[in-house]
C-alpha positions as CSV (number, residue, x, y, z in Angstrom):
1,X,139.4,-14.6,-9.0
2,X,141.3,-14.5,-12.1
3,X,143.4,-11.6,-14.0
4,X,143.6,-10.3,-17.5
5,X,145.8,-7.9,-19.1
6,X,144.7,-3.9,-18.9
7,X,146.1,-2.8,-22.6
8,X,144.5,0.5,-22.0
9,X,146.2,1.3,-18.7
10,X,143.5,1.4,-16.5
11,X,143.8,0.5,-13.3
12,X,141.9,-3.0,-12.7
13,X,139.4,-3.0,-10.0
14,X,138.3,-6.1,-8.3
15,X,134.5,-6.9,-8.1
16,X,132.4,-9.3,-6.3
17,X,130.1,-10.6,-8.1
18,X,126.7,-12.7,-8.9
19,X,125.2,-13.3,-12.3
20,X,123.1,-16.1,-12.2
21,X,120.2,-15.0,-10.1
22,X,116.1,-15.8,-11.2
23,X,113.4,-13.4,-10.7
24,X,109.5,-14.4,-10.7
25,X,109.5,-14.7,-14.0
26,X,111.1,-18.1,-14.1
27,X,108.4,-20.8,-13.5
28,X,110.5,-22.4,-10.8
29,X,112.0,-18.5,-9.0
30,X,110.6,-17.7,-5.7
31,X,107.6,-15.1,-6.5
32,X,109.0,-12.9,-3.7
33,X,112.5,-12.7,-6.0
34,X,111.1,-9.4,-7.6
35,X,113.8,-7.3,-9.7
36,X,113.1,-4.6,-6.7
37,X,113.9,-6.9,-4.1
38,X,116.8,-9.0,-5.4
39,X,118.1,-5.1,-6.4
40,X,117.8,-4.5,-2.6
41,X,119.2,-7.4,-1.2
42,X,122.2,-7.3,-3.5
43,X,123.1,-3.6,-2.0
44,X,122.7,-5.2,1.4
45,X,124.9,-7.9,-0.1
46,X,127.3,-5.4,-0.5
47,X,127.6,-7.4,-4.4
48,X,129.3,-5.5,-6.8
49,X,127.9,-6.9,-10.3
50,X,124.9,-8.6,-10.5
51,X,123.5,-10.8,-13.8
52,X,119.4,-11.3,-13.5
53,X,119.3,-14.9,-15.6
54,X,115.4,-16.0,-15.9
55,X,115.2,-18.8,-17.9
56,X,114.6,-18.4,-21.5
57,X,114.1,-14.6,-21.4
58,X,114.7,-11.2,-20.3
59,X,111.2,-9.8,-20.0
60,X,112.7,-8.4,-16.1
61,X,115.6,-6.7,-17.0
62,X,114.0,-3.4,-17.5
63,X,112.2,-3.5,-13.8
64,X,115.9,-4.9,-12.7
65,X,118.1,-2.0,-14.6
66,X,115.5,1.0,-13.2
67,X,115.6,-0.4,-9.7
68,X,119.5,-0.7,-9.6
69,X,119.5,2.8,-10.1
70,X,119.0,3.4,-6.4
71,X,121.8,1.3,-5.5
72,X,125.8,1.6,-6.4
73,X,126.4,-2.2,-8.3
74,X,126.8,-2.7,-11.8
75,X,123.4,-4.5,-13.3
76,X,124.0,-6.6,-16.0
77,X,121.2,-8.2,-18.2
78,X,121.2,-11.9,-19.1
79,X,119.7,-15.0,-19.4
80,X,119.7,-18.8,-19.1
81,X,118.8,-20.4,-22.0
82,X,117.8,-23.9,-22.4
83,X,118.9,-25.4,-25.6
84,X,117.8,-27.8,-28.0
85,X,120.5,-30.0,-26.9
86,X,118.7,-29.1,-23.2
87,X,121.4,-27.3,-22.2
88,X,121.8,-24.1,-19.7
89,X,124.0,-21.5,-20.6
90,X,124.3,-18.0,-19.4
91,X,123.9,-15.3,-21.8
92,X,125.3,-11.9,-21.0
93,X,124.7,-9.0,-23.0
94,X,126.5,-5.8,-22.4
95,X,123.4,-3.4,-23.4
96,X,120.3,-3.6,-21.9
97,X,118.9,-3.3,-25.4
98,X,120.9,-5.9,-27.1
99,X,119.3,-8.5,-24.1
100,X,115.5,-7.6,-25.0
101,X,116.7,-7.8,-28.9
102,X,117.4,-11.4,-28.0
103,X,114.6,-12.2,-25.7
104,X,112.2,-11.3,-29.0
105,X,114.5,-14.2,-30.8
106,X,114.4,-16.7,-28.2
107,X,110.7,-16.2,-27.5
108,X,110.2,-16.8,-31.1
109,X,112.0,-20.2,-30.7
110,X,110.4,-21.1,-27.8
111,X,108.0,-23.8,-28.1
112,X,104.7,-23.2,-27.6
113,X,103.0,-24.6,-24.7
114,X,100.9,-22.8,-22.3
115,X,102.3,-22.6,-18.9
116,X,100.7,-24.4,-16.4
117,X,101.0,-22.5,-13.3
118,X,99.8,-25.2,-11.1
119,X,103.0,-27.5,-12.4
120,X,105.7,-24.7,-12.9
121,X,104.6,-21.8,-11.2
122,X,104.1,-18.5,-12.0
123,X,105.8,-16.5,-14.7
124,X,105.4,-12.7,-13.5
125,X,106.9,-9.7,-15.4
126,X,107.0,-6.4,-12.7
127,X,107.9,-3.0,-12.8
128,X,110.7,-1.6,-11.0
129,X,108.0,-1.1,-7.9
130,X,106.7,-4.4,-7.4
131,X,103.6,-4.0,-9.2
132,X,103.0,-7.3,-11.6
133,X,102.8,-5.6,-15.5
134,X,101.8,-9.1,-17.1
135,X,102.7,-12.6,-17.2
136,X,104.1,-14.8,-19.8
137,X,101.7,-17.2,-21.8
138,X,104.4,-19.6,-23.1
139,X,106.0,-21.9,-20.6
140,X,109.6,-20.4,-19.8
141,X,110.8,-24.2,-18.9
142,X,111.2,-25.8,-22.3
143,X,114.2,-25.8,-24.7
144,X,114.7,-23.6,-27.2
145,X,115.1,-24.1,-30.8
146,X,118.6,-23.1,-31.3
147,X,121.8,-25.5,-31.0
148,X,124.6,-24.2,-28.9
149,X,127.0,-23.3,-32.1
150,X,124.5,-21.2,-33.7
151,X,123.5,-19.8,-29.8
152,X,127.4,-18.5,-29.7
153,X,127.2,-16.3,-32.6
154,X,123.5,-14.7,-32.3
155,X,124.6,-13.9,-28.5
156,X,128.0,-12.2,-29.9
157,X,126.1,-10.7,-32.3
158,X,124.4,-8.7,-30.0
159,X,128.2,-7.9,-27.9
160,X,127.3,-10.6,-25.4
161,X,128.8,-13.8,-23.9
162,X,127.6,-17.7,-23.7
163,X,128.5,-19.5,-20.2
164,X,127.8,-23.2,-20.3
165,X,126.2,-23.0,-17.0
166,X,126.6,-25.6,-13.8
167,X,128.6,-27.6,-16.1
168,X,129.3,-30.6,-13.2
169,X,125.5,-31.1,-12.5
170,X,124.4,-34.3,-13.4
171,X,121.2,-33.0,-15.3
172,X,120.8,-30.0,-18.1
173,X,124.6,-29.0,-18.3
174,X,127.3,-29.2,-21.5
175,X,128.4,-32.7,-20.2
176,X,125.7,-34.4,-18.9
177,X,124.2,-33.8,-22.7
178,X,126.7,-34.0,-24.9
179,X,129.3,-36.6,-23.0
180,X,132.3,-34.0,-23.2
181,X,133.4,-30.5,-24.1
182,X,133.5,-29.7,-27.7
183,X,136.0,-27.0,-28.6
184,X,134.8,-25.5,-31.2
185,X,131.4,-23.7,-29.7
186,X,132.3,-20.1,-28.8
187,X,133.0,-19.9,-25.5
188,X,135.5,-18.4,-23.5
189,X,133.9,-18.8,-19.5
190,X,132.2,-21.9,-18.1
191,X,130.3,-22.1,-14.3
192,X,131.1,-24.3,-12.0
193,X,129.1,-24.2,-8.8
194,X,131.8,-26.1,-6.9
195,X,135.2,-24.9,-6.5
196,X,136.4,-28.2,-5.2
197,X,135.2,-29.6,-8.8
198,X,137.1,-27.3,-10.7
199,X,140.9,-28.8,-10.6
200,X,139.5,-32.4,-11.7
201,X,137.1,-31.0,-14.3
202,X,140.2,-29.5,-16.0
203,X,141.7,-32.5,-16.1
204,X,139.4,-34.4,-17.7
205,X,138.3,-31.5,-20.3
206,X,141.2,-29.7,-21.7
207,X,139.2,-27.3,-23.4
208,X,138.5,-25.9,-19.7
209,X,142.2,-25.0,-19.0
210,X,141.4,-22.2,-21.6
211,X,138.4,-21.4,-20.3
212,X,138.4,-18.6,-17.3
213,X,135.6,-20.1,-14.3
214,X,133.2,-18.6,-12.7
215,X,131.0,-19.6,-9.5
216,X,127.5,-18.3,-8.7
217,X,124.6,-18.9,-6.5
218,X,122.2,-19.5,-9.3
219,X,119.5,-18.6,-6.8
220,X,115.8,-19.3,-7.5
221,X,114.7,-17.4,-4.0
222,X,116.1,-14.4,-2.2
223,X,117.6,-16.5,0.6
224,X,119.8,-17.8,-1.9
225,X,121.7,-15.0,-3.2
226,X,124.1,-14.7,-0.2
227,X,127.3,-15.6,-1.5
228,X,131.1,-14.7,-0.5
229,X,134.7,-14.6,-1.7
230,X,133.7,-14.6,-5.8
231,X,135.9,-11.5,-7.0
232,X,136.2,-10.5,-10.9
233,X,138.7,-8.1,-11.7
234,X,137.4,-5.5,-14.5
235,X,139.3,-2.8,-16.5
236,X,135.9,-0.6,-16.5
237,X,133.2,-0.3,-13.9
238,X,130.4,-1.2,-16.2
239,X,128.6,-3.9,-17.8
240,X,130.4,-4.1,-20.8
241,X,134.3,-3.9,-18.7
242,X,132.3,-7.6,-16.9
243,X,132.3,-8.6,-20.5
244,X,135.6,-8.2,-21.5
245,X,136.5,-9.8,-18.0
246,X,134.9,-12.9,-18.5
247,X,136.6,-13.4,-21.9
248,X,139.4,-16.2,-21.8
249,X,143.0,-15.2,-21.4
250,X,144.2,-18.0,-23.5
């Protein structure tokens, strides 16, 4: 949990939260992780915000957004790029719009291999109701053709927010690739998975002491989602007031 300043003199509200969550439409996400179903577990979860993050696009969001509509948490539409560095950050968009604007990008970067589903599983898009709407061609696993400074400003561009994701994992993360942290890439959050990592990552990093920290389940299948004591405090009950949250302090 982690506080920031409420200029406009609303009262903060504290959230809890999850936004790193794949659907079916990642190769590697559980095909019973439907944007329908991770809506209903989430309610059951009694989460307050929760990011859908398929990797390298956004092509669920809509199904996700029209089936939160049943349910009283805060959708917020995102996803976890690979990229050419090989990468993962979160991107966080604040309009539902603004995410599909830059799934078009990404998928236009993306390159251009045929997924194999036998390797990499399925890539399902669905409707709110379950019902599978089409698949995508292109394999979802591969990097994307865009370095992490130029991925900062087309994301802010478009009022969202990069989130070097699982930074401490030993594979696909900002230090396994690059070494260290550079500071001068455009972001304001980082996720740790491990809250007993966070202290000595600091240490080592001192960009992160400017950095606010988030922890998620990044959960490929439903029984993953399950996840207690993250809390965000927010300004504004909505998508773009988990924006502004995320943002650094410092």
């Amino acid at each position: 949990m982690f506080n920031k300043n409420h200029a406009d003199g609303n009262p903060p509200v504290e959230l809890t939260y999850d936004l790193h969550i794949h659907s079916c439409l990642s190769p590697c996400g559980s095909d019973d992780s439907t944007p329908a179903n991770i809506a209903g577990l989430a309610s059951i979860l009694e989460l307050d915000i929760i990011a859908l993050t398929d990797h390298n696009s956004c092509k669920n969001c809509p199904a996700f957004f029209k089936a939160a509509q049943e349910f009283n948490f805060i959708p917020v539409a995102g996803m976890e790029i690979m990229t050419e560095e090989e990468i993962h950050v979160l991107c966080l968009f604040a309009e539902l719009e603004a995410a599909m604007d830059f799934d078009e990008y990404v998928y236009s970067l993306l390159f251009p291999m045929k997924n194999d589903i036998k390797v990499f599983g399925n890539q399902f898009i669905m409707n709110e109701t379950d019902r599978i709407i089409g698949e995508v061609e292109n394999c979802l696993i591969n990097s994307v053709g865009i370095g992490l400074h130029l991925l900062a400003g087309e994301v802010k561009s478009r009022g969202g927010i990069i989130i070097p994701a699982h930074i401490e994992r030993a594979a696909f993360s900002l230090i396994s690739s690059l070494g260290f942290v550079p500071d001068d890439c455009g972001f304001d959050c980082v996720e740790i998975r491990s809250k007993e990592a966070v202290d000595n990552l600091k240490m080592q990093h001192e960009y992160l002491q400017k950095c606010n920290v988030i922890h998620n389940s990044d959960a490929h299948d439903l029984e993953s989602m399950s996840l207690e004591g993250n809390k965000l405090i927010v300004a504004e009950r909505s998508a773009q007031g988990v924006i502004e949250a995320l943002k650094a302090v410092n």
